[in-house]
Residue, then its C-alpha position, 0 to 999 in steps of 0.5 A: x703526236x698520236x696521229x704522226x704515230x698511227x701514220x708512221x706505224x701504217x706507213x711501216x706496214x704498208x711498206x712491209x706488205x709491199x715487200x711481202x707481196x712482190x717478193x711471193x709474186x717473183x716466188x709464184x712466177x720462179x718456177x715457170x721462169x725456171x722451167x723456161x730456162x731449163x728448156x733454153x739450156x744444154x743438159x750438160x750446163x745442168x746441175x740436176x737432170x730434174x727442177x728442184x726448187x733451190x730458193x724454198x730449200x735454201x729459205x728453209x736452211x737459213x730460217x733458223x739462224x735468221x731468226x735467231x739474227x732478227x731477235x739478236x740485232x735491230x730487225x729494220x736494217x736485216x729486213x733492209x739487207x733482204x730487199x737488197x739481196x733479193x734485188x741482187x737475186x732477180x738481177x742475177x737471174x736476169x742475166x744467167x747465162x747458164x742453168x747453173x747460174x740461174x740456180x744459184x741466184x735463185x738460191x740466193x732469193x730465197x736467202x732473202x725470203x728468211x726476212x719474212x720472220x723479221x718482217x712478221x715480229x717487227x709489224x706485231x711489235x706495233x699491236x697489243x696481243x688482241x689485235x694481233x690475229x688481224x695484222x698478222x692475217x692480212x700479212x699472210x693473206x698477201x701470200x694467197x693474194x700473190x697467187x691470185x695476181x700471178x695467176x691473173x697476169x701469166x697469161x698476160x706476161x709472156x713469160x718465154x719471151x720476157x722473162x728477162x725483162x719480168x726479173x729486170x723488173x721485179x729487181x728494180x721493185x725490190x731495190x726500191x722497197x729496200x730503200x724504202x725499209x731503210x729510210x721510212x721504216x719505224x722499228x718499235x721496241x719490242x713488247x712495248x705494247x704487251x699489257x704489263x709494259x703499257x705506258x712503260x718507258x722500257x729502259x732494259x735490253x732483253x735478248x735471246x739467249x741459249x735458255x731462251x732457244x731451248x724453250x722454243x723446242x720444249x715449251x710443249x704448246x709451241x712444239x704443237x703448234x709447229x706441228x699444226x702449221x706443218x700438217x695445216x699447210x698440206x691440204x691446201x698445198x694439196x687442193x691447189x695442185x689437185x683441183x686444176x688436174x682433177x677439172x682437166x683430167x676427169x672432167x676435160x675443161x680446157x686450161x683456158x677455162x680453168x682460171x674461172x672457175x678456180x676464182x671462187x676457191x682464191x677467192x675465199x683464201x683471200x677473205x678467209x684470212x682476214x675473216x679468221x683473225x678478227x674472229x680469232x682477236x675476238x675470242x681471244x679477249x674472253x678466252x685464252x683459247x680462242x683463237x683454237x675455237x676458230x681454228x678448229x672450224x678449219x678442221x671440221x667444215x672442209x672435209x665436209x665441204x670438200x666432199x659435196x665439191x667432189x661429188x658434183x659432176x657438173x663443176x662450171x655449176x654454182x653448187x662446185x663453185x659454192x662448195x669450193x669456196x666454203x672450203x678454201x674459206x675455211x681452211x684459212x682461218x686456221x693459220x693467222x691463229x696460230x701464228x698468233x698464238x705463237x706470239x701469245x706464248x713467247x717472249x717478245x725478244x724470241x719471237x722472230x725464232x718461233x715465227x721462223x721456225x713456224x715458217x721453216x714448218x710452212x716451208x717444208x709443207x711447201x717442199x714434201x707435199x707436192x712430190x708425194x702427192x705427184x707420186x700418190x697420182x700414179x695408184x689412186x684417182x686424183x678425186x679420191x686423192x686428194x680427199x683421203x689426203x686432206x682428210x686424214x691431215x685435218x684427222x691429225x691437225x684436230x688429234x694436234x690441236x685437242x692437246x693444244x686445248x690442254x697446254x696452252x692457257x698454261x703457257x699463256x699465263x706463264x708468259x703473262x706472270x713474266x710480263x708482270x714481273x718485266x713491268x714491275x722491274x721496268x717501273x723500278x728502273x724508271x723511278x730510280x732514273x728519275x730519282x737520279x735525275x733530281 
């Protein structure tokens, strides 16, 4: 019975991972699709006179009330729901015929992106609070893995060419994994493996309510910890835009040569991830802080790091390549704990709230950052750019995750005494059904 269930618990989260991984390949590719569709159409069949990215900016509008949808209703058939209409949405991208057109379905693809808060809850429901940090890293290493692989195959997929077909595509995929979610997919009851309700039978039904919402915008370590992911974001934001300018521009490398040499940094992102929620977990089991510990080294070794990569003028040499990865390295440990620690400071039935308002923050990250950073190239050297930017962001994360030191064992505990008392409640209700019985 045991080996059925681990066997349908890692069926449900390879199909999950699926989902994630295609939809955020589709998400890399989308710009330059929308780029070529741009070039085929009239100025007049425009919406915008610019590309605006309609698919992160409706995913952000819609995060807060998707979460608030997943912790109120069964997660299995929402997240069903959002492969359907992300499938819908490559579809209809696929046969735009318009400007217009295309910009709506692709706004509608990112409605669909709103399930990744669902997807997130419903996956960590399967683990206790001390393997968490490292489901929830390989869940988001899928996002970096994605930019890997699309950076891999875009010069492969002749994209102005087929571009229709690569949608046709991505919309057959999609179709299929929401079929997948709705038939093979396990949806766990939530908090049935936080240490208070372990071997519980849960007989209550717990659901958000409005006293519930307003602790997800006043419980101080959660505010902190929205913040950090907002700020944390940036400077890779920033790094992955900045380093493929600075080694054209400052250093005249033809794009051709640019993928190799941008290797080492995905590939530290990649590693970085998994690396830190384990290490994350571990400190976790003897310090509720823990996972700030490692977070911190996000903060400390890359502007350390980054400043040695900057400073060598030879980068096809092994120091840049060396220097480069420690820095993506280490700047992605930081967030599988703190999306982590959202989940060690919430209730079970909130949780896709505080993880969707945790990605509306990633989100935004996504939508500022590179507008500024475009407008910041116009009065200062890409190098010194991008240095003083990351900087000064990982100068705030650490003013930001120094008070997160002070708060958060408190709201860990709190949240453990209300497990307690779950637990207690849960005991009772089983002891009097089974007195009922007999």
């Amino acid at each position: 019975m045991e080996k059925r269930t681990n066997r349908s618990r890692w069926g449900t989260v390879l199909i999950l991972s699926l989902f994630l991984l295609f939809s955020q390949v589709l998400g890399f590719f989308i710009e330059t699709i929308t780029t070529v569709v741009s070039e085929f159409t009239s100025i007049t069949d425009r919406w915008f006179d610019f590309i605006i990215p309609t698919d992160l900016i409706i995913m952000a509008l819609f995060l807060p009330a998707g979460g608030v949808l997943f912790d109120r209703n069964s997660r299995k058939p929402l997240i069903a729901l959002g492969g359907f209409v992300w499938g819908v949405s490559a579809l209809l991208m696929g046969i735009s015929l318009t400007f217009a057109t295309f910009n709506v379905s692709k706004g509608i693809y990112g409605l669909s992106r709103v399930s990744f808060c669902g997807i997130f809850a419903l996956t960590s429901d399967f683990y206790k609070p001390v393997n968490r940090g490292k489901i929830l890293s390989l869940l988001l290493m899928l996002h970096p893995l994605s930019i890997a692989i699309g950076t891999t195959f875009q010069d492969v997929i002749n994209l102005e060419l087929h571009w229709r077909e690569f949608l046709f595509l991505m919309g057959a995929v999609a179709l299929f994994i929401a079929l997948a979610v709705r038939l093979k997919v396990d949806e766990p009851k939530r908090g049935e493996k936080e240490p208070a309700l372990t071997d519980i039978p849960l007989k209550g039904a717990y659901r958000l309510d409005l006293e519930n919402i307003k602790l997800l915008l006043t419980r101080p370590s959660l505010v902190l910890l929205y913040f950090l992911i907002l700020f944390i974001a940036m400077p890779a934001i920033v790094l992955w835009k900045g380093i493929p300018i600075y080694l054209q521009d400052v250093h005249a490398l033809p794009r051709t040569e640019l993928f190799s040499l941008i290797i080492p940094g995905m590939l530290g992102i990649v590693l970085g991830y998994p690396v830190g929620g384990a290490l994350g977990d571990l400190l976790f089991r003897g310090n509720k802080t823990g996972r700030l510990v490692v977070s911190s080294l996000g903060f400390f070794v890359p502007p350390i790091s980054l400043l040695f990569t900057l400073r060598y003028t030879d980068v096809g040499g092994n120091p840049f390549l060396f220097w480069l990865l420690i820095t993506s390295f280490f700047l992605a440990l930081t967030l599988p704990n703190l999306f982590a620690s959202i989940m060690d400071v919430t209730l079970p039935e909130i949780r896709a709230s505080a993880l969707a308002i945790g990605l509306f923050a990633q989100t935004l990250s996504f939508l500022i950052t590179p507008p500024l950073f475009s407008y910041g190239q116009k009065f200062f050297p890409i190098a010194d750019l991008m240095l003083w930017i990351c900087s000064g962001l990982w100068v705030i994360c650490l003013f930001l995750l120094l008070g997160l030191f002070f708060v958060l064992h408190k709201d860990i505990e709190a949240l453990r005494r209300h497990m307690a008392y779950r637990g207690m409640v849960e005991t009772r209700l089983s002891g009097s059904e089974e007195k009922a019985q007999d």
